[in-house]
Structures are given as C-alpha cells and as structure tokens.
PQR file with spaces between the fields and no chain letter, atoms N, CA, C, O and H, PARSE charges and radii, in Angstrom:
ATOM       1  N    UNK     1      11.250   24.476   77.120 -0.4000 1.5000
ATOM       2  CA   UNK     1      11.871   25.767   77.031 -0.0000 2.0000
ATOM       3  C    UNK     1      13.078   25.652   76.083  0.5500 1.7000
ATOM       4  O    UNK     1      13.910   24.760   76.250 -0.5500 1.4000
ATOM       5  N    UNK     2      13.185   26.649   74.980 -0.4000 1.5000
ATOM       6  CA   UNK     2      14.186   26.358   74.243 -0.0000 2.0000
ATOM       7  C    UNK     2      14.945   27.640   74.954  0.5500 1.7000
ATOM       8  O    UNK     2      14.596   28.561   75.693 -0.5500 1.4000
ATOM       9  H    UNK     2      12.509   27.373   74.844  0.4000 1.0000
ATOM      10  N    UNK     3      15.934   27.288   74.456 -0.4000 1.5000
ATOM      11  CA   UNK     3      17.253   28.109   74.780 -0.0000 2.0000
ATOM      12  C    UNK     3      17.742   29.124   73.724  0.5500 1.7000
ATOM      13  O    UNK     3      17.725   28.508   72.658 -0.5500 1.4000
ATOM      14  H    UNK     3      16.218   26.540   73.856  0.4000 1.0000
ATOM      15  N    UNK     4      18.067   30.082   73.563 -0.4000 1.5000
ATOM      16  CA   UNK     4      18.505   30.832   72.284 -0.0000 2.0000
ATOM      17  C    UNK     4      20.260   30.832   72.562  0.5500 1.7000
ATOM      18  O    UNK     4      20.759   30.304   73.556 -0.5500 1.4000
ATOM      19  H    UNK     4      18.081   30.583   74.429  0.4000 1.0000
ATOM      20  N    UNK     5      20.764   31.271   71.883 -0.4000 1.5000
ATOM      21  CA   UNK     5      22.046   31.126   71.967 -0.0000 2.0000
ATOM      22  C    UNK     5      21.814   32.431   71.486  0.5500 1.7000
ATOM      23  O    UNK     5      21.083   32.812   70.572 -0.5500 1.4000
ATOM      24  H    UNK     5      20.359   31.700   71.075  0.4000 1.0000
ATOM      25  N    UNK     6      22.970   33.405   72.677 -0.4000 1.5000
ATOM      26  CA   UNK     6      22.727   34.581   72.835 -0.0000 2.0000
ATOM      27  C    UNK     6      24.219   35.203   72.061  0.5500 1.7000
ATOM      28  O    UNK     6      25.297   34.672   72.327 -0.5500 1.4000
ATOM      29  H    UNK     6      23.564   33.095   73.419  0.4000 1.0000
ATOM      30  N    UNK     7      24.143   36.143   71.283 -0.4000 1.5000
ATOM      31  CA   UNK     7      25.101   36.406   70.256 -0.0000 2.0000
ATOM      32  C    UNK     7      26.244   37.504   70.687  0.5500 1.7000
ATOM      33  O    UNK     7      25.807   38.599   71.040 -0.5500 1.4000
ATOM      34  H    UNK     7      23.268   36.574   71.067  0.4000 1.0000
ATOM      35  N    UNK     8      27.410   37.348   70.691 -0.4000 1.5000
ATOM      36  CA   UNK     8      28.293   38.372   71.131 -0.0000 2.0000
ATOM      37  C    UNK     8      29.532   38.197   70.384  0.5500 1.7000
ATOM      38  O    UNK     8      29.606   37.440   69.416 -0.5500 1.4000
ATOM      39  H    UNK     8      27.765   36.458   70.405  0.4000 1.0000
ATOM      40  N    UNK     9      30.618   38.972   70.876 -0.4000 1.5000
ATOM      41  CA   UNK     9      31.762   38.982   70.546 -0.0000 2.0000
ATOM      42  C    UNK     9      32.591   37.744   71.162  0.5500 1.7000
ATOM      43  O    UNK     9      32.301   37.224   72.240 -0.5500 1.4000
ATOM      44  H    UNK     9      30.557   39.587   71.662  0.4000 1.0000
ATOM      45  N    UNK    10      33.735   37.309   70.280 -0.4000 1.5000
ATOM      46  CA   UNK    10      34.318   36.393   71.422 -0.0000 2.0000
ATOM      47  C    UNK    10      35.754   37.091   71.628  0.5500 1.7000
ATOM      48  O    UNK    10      35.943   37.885   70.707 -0.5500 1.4000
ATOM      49  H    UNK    10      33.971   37.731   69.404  0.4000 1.0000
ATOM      50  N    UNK    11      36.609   37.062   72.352 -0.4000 1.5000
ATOM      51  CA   UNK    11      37.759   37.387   73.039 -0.0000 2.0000
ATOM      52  C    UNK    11      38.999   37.597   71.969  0.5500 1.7000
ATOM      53  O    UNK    11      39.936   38.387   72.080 -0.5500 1.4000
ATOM      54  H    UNK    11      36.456   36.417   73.101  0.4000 1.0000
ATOM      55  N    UNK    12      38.652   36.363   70.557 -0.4000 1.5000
ATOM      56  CA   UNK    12      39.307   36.634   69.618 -0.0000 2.0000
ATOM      57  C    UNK    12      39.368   37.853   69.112  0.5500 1.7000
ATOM      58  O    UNK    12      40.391   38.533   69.028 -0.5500 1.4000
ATOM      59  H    UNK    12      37.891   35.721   70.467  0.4000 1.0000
ATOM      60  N    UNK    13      38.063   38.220   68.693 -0.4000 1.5000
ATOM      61  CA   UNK    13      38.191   39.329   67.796 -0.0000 2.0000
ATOM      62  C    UNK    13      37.947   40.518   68.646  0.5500 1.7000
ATOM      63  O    UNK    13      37.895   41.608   68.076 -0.5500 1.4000
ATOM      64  H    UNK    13      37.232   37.668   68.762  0.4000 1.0000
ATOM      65  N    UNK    14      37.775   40.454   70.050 -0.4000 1.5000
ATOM      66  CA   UNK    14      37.917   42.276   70.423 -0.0000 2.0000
ATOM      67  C    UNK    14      39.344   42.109   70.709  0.5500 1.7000
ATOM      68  O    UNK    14      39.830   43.233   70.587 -0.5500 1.4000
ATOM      69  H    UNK    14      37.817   39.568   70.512  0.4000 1.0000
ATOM      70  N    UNK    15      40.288   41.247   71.038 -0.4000 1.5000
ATOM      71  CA   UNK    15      41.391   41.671   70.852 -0.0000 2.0000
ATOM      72  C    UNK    15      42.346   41.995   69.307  0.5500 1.7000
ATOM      73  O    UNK    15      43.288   42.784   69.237 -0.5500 1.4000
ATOM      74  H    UNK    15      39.893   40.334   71.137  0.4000 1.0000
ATOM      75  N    UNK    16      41.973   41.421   68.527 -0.4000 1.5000
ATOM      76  CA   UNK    16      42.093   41.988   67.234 -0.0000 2.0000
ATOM      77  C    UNK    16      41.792   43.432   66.656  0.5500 1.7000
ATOM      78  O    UNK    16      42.470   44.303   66.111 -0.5500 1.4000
ATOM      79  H    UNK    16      41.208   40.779   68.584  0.4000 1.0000
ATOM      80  N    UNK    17      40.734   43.316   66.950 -0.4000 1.5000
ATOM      81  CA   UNK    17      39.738   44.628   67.069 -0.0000 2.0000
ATOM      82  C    UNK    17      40.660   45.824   67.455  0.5500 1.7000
ATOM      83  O    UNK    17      40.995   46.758   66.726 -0.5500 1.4000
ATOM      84  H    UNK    17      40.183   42.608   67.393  0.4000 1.0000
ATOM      85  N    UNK    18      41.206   45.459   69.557 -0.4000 1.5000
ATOM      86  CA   UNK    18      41.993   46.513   69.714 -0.0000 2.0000
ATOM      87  C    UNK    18      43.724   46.412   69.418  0.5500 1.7000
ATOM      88  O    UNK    18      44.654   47.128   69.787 -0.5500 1.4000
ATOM      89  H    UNK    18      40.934   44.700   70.149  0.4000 1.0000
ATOM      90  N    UNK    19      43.684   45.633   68.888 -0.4000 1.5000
ATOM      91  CA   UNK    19      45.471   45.345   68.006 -0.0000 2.0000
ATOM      92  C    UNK    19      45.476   46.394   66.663  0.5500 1.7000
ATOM      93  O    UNK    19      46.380   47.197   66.431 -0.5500 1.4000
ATOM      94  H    UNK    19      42.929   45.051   68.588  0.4000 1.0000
ATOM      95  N    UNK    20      44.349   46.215   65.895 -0.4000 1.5000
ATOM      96  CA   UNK    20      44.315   46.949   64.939 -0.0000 2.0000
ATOM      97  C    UNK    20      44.243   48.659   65.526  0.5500 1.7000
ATOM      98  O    UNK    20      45.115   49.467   65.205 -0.5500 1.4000
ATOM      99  H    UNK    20      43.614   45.562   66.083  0.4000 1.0000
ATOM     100  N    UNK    21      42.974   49.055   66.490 -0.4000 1.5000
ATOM     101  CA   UNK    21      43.089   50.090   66.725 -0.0000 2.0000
ATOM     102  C    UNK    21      44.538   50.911   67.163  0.5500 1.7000
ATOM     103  O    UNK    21      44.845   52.071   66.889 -0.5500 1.4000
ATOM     104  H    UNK    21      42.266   48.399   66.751  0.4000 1.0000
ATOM     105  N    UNK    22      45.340   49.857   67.965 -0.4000 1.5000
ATOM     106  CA   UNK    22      46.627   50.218   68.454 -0.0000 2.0000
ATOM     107  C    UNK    22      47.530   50.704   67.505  0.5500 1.7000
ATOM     108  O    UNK    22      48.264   51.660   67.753 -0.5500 1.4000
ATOM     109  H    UNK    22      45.091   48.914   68.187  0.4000 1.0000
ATOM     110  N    UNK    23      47.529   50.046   66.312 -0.4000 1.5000
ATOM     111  CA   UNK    23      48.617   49.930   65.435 -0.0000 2.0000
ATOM     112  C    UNK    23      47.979   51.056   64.786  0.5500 1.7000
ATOM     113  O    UNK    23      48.568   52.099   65.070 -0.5500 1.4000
ATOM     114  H    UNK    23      46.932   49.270   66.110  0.4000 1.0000
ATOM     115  N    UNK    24      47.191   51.188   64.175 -0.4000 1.5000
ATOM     116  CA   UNK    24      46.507   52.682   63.233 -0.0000 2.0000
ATOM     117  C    UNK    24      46.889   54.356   64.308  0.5500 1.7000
ATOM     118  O    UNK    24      47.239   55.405   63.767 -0.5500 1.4000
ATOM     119  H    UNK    24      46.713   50.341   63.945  0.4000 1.0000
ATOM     120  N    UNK    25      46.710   54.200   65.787 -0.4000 1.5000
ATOM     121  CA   UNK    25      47.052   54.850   66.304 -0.0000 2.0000
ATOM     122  C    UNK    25      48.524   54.856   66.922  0.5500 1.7000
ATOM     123  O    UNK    25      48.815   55.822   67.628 -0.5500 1.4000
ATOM     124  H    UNK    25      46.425   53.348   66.227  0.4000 1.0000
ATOM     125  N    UNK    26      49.191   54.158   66.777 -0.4000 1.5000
ATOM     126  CA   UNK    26      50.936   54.663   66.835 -0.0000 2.0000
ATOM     127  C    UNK    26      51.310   54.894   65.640  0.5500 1.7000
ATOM     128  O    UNK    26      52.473   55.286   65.549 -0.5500 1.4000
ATOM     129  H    UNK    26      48.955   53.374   66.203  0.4000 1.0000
ATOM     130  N    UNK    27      50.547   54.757   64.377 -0.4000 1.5000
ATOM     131  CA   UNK    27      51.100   55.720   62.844 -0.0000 2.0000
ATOM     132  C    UNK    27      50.492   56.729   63.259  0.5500 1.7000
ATOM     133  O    UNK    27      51.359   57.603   63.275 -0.5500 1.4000
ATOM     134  H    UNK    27      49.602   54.438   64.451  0.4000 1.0000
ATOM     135  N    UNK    28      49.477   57.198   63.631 -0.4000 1.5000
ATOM     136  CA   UNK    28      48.636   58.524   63.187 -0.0000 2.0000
ATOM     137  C    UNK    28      49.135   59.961   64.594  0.5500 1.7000
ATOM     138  O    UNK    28      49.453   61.150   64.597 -0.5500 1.4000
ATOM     139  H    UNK    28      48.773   56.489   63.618  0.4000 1.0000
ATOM     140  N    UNK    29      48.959   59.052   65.405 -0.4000 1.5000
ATOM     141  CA   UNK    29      49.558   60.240   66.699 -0.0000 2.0000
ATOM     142  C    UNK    29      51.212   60.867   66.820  0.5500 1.7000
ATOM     143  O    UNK    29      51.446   61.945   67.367 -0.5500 1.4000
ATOM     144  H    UNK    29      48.701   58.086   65.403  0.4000 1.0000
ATOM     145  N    UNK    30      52.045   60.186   66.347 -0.4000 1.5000
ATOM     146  CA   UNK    30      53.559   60.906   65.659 -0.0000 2.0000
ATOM     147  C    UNK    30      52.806   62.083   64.681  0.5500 1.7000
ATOM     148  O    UNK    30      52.900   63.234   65.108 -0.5500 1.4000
ATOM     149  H    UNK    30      51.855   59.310   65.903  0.4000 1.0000
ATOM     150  N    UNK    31      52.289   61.946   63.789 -0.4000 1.5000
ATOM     151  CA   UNK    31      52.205   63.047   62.764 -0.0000 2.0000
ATOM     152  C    UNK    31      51.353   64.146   63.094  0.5500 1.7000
ATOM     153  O    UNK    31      51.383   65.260   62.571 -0.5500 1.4000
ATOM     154  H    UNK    31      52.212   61.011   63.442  0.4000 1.0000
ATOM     155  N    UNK    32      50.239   63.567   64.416 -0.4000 1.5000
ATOM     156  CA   UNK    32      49.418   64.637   65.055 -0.0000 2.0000
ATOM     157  C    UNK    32      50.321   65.528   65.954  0.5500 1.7000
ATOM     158  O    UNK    32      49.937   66.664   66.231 -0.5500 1.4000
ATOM     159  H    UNK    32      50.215   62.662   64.841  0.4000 1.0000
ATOM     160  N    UNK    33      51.168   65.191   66.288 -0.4000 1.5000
ATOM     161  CA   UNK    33      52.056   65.769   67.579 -0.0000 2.0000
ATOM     162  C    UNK    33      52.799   66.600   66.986  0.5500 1.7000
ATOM     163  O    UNK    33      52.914   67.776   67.334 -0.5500 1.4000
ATOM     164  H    UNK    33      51.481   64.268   66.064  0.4000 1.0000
ATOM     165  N    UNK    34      53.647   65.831   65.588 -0.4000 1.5000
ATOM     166  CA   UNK    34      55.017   67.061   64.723 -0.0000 2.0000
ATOM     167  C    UNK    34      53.432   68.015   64.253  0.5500 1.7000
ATOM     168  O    UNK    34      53.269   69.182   64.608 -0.5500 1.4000
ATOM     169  H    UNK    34      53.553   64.877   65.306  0.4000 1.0000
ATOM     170  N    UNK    35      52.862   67.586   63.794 -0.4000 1.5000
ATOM     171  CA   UNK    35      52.054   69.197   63.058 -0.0000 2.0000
ATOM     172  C    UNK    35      51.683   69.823   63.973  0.5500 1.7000
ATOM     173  O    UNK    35      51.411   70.996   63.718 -0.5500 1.4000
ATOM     174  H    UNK    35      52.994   66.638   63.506  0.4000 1.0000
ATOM     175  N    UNK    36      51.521   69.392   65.291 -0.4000 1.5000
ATOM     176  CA   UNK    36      50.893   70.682   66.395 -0.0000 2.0000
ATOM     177  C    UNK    36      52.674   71.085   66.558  0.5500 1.7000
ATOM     178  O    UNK    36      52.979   71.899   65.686 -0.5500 1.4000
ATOM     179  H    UNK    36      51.742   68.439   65.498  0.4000 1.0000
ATOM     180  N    UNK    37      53.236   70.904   66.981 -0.4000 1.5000
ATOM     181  CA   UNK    37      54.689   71.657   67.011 -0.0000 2.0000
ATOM     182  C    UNK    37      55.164   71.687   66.329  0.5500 1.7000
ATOM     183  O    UNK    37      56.378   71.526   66.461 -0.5500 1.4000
ATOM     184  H    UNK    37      52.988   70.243   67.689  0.4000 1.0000
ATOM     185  N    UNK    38      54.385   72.001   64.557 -0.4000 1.5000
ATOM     186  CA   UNK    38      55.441   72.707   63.746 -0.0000 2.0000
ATOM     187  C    UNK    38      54.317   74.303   63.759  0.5500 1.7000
ATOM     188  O    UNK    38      54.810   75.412   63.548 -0.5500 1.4000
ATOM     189  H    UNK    38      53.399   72.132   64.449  0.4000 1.0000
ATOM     190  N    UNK    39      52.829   74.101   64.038 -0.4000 1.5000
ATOM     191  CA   UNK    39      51.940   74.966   63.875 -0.0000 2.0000
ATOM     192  C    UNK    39      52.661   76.122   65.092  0.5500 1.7000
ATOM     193  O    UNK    39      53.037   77.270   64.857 -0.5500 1.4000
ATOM     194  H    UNK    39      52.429   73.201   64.209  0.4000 1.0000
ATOM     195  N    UNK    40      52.696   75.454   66.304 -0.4000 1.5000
ATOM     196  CA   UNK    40      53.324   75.871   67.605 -0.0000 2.0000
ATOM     197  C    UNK    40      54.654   77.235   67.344  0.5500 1.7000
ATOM     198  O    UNK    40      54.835   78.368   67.788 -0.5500 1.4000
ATOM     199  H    UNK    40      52.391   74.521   66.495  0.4000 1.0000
ATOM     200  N    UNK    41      55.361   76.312   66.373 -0.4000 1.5000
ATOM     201  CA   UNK    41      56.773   77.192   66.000 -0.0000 2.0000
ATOM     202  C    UNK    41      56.511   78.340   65.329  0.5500 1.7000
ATOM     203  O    UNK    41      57.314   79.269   65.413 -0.5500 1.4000
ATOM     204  H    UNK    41      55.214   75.391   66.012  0.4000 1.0000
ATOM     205  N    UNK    42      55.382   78.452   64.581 -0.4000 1.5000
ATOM     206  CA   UNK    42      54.806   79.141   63.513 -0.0000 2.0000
ATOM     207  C    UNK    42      54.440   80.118   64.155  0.5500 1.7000
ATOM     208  O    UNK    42      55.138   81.099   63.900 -0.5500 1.4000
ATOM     209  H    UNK    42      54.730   77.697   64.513  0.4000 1.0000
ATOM     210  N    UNK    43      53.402   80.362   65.113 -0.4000 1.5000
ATOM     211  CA   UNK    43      53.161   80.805   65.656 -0.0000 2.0000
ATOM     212  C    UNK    43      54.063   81.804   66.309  0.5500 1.7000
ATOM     213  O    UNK    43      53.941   83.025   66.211 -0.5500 1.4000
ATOM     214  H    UNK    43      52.835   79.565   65.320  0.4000 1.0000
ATOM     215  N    UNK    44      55.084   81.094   67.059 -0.4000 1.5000
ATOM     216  CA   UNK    44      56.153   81.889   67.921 -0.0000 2.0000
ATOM     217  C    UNK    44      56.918   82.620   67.160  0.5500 1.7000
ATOM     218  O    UNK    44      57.352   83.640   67.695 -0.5500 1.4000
ATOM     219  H    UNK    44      55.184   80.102   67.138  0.4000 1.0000
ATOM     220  N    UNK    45      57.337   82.341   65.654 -0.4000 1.5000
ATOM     221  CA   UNK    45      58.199   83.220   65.167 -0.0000 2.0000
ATOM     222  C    UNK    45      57.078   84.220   64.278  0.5500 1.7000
ATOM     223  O    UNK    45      57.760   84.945   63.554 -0.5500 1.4000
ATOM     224  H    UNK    45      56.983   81.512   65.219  0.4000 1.0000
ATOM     225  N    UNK    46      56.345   84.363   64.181 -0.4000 1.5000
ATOM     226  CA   UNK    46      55.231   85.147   63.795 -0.0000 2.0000
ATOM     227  C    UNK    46      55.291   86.372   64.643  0.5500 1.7000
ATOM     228  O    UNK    46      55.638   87.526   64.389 -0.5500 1.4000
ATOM     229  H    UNK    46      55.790   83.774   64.769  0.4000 1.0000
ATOM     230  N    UNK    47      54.819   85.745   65.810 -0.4000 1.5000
ATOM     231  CA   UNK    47      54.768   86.624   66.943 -0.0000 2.0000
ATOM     232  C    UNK    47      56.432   87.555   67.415  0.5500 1.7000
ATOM     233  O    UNK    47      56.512   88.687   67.891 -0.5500 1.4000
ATOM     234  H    UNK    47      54.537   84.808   66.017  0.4000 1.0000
ATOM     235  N    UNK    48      57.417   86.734   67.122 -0.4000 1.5000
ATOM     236  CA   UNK    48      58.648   87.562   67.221 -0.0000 2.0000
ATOM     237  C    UNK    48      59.011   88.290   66.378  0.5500 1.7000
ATOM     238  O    UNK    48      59.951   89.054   66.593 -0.5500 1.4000
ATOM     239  H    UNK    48      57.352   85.814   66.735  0.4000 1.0000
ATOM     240  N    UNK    49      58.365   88.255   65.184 -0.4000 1.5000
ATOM     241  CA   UNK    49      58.691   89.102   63.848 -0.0000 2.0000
ATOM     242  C    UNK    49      57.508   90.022   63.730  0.5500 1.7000
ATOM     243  O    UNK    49      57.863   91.093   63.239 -0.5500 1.4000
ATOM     244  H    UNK    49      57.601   87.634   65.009  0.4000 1.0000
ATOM     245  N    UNK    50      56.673   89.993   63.911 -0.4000 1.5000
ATOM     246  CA   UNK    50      56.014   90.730   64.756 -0.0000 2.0000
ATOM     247  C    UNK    50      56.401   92.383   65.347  0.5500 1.7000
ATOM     248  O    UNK    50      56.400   93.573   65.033 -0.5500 1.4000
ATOM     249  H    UNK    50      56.384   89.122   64.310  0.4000 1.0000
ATOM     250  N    UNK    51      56.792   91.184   66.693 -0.4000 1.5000
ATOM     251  CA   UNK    51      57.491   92.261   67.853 -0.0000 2.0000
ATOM     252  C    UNK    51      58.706   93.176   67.152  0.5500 1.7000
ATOM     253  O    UNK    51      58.715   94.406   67.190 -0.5500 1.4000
ATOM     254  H    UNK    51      56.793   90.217   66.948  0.4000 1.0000
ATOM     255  N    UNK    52      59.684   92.390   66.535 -0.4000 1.5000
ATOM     256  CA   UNK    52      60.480   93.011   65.954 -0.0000 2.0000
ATOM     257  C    UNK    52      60.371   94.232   64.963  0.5500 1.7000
ATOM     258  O    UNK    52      61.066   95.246   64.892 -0.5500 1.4000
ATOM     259  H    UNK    52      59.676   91.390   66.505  0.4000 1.0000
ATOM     260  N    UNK    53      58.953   93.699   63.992 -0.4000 1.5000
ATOM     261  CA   UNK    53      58.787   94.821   63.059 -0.0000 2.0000
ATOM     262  C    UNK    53      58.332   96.102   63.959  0.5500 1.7000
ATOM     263  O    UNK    53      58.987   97.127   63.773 -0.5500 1.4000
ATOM     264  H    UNK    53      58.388   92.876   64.049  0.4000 1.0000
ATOM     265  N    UNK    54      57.186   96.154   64.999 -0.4000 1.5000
ATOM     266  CA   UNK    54      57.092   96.885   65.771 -0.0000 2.0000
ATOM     267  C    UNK    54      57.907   98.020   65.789  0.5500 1.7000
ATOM     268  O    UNK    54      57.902   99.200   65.439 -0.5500 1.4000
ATOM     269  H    UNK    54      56.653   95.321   65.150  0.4000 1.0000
ATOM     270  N    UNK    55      58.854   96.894   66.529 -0.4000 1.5000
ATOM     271  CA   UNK    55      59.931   98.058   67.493 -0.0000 2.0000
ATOM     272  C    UNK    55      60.657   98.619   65.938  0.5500 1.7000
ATOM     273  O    UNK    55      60.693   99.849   65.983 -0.5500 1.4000
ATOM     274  H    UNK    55      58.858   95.935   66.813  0.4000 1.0000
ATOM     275  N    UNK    56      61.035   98.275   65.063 -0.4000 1.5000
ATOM     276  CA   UNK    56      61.922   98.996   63.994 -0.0000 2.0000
ATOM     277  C    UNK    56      61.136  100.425   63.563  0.5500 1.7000
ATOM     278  O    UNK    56      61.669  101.529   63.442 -0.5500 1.4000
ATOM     279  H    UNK    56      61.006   97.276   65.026  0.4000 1.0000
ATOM     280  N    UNK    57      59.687  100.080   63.362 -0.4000 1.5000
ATOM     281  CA   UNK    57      58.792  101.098   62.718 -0.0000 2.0000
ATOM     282  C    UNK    57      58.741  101.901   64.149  0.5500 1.7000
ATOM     283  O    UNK    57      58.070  102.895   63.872 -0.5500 1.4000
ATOM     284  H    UNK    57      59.255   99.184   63.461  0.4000 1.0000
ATOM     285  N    UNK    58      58.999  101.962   65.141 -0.4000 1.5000
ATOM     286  CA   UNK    58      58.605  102.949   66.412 -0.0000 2.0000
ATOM     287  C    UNK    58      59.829  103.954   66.730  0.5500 1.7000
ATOM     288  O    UNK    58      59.823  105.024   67.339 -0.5500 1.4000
ATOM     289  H    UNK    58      59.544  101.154   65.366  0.4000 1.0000
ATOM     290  N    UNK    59      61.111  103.093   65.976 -0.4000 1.5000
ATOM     291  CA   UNK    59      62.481  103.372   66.258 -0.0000 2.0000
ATOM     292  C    UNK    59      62.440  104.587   64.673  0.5500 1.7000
ATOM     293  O    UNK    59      62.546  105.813   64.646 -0.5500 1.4000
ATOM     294  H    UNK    59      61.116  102.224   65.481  0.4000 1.0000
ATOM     295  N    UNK    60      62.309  103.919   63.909 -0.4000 1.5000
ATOM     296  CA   UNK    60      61.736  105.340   62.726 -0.0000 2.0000
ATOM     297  C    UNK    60      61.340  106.116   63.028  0.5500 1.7000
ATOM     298  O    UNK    60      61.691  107.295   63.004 -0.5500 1.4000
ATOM     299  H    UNK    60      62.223  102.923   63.931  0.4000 1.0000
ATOM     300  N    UNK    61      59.988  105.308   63.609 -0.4000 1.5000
ATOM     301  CA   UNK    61      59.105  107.068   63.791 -0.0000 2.0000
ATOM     302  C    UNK    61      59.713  108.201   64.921  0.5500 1.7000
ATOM     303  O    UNK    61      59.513  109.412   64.821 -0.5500 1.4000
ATOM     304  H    UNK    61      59.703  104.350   63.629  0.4000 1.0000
ATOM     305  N    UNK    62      60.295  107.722   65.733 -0.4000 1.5000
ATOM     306  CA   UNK    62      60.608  108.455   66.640 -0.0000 2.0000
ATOM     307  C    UNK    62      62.235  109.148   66.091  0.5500 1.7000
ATOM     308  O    UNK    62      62.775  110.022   66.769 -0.5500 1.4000
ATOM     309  H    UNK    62      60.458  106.739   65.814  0.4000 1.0000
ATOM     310  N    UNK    63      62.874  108.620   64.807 -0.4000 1.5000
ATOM     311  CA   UNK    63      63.852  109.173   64.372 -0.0000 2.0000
ATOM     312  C    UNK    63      63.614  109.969   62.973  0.5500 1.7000
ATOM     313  O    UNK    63      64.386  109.965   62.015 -0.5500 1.4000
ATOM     314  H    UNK    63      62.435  107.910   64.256  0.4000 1.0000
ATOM     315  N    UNK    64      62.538  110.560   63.058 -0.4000 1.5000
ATOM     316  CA   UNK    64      62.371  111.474   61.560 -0.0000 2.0000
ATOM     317  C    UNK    64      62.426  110.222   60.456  0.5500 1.7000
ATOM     318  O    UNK    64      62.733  110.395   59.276 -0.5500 1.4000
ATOM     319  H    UNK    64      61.910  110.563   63.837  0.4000 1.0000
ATOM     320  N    UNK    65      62.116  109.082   60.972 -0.4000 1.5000
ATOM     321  CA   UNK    65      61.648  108.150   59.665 -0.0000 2.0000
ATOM     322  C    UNK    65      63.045  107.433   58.883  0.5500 1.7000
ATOM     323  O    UNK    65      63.060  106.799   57.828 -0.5500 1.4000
ATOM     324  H    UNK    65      61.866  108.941   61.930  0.4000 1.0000
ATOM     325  N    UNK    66      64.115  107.753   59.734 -0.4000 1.5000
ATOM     326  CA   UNK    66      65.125  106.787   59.188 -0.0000 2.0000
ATOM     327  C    UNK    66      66.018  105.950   60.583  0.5500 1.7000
ATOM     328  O    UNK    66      65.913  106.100   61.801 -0.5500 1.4000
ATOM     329  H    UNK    66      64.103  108.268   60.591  0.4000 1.0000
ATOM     330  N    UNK    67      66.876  105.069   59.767 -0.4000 1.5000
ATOM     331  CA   UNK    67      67.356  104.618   61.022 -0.0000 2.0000
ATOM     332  C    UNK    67      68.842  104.471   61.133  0.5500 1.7000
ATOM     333  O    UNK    67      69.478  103.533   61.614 -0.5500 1.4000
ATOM     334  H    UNK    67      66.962  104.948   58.778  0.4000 1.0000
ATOM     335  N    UNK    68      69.342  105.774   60.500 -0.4000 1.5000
ATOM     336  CA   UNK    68      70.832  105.974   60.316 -0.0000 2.0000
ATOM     337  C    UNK    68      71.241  106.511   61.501  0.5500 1.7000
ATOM     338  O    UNK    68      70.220  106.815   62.120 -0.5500 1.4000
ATOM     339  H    UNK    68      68.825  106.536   60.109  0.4000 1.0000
ATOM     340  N    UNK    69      72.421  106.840   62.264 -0.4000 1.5000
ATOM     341  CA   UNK    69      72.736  107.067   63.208 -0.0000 2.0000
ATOM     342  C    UNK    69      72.597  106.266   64.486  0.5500 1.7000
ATOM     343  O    UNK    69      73.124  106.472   65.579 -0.5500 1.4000
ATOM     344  H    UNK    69      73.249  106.594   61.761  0.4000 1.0000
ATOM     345  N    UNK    70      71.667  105.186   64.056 -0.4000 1.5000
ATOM     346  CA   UNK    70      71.129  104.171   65.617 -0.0000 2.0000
ATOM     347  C    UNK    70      71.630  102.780   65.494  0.5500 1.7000
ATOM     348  O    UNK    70      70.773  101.933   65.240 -0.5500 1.4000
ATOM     349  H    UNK    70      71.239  105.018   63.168  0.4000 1.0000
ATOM     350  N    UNK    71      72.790  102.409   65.621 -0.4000 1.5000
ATOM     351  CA   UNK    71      73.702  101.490   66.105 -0.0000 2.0000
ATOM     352  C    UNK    71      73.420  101.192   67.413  0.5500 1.7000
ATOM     353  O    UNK    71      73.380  102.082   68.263 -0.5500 1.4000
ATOM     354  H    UNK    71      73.486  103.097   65.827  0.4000 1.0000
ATOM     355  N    UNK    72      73.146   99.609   67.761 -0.4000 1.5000
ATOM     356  CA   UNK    72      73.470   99.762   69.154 -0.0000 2.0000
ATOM     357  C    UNK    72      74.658   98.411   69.114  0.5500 1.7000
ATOM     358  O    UNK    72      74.699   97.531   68.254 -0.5500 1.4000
ATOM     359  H    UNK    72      73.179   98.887   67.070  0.4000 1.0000
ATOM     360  N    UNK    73      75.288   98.515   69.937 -0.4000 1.5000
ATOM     361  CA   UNK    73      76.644   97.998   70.091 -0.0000 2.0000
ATOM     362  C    UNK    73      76.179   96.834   71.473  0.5500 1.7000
ATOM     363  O    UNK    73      77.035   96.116   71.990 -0.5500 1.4000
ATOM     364  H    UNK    73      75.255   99.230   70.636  0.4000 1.0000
C-alpha cells in the first residue's frame, strides 16, 4: 500500500494569508466609514435645505409673493 501525501496548507501561510488580509482591511475600512458619513451629512443638509426652501416659498405664497414685512425676532 503506498501512501500519498495528502496536500494542504501549512499554518505558515494561512497565517500570512490572514496578516495580509488584516492589514489591506485596516487601510480600506477608515475610508469606507468617512465616505458613508460624509454621504450621511449630505444627505442631512439636503434634506434641511430642503425644508428650509419649503417653508420660505409657503411664507411668499401666503404673503402676496414677497417677504418684506416678515421679521421674526
């Protein structure tokens, strides 16, 4: 009976393996995180400028279309 010598990884290189993966992923996940919370911010002031234009054009319309006399203090 011969024997085959059965082929795998050895301990060296899957820890290499996941050293490299580690290191590629603490560069890449900082820059995934700032672009979702700069997209995030984008969003929110969109949405407040937005709201704001809203209310100015509702504050017109409801003042004969100008917005002289409406100070608020």
């Amino acid at each position: 009976m011969i024997l085959e010598k059965q082929k795998a990884f050895t301990l060296a290189e899957v820890l290499i393996t996941i050293t490299i993966i580690g290191v590629i992923a603490s560069i890449v996940i900082p820059t995934v995180i700032n672009n979702t919370q700069n997209a995030e911010l984008k969003a929110t002031w969109k949405k407040a400028y937005a709201d704001l234009s809203q209310a100015t054009q509702r504050v017109i319309t409801d003042n004969a279309g100008t917005l002289k006399g409406d100070v608020c203090y």
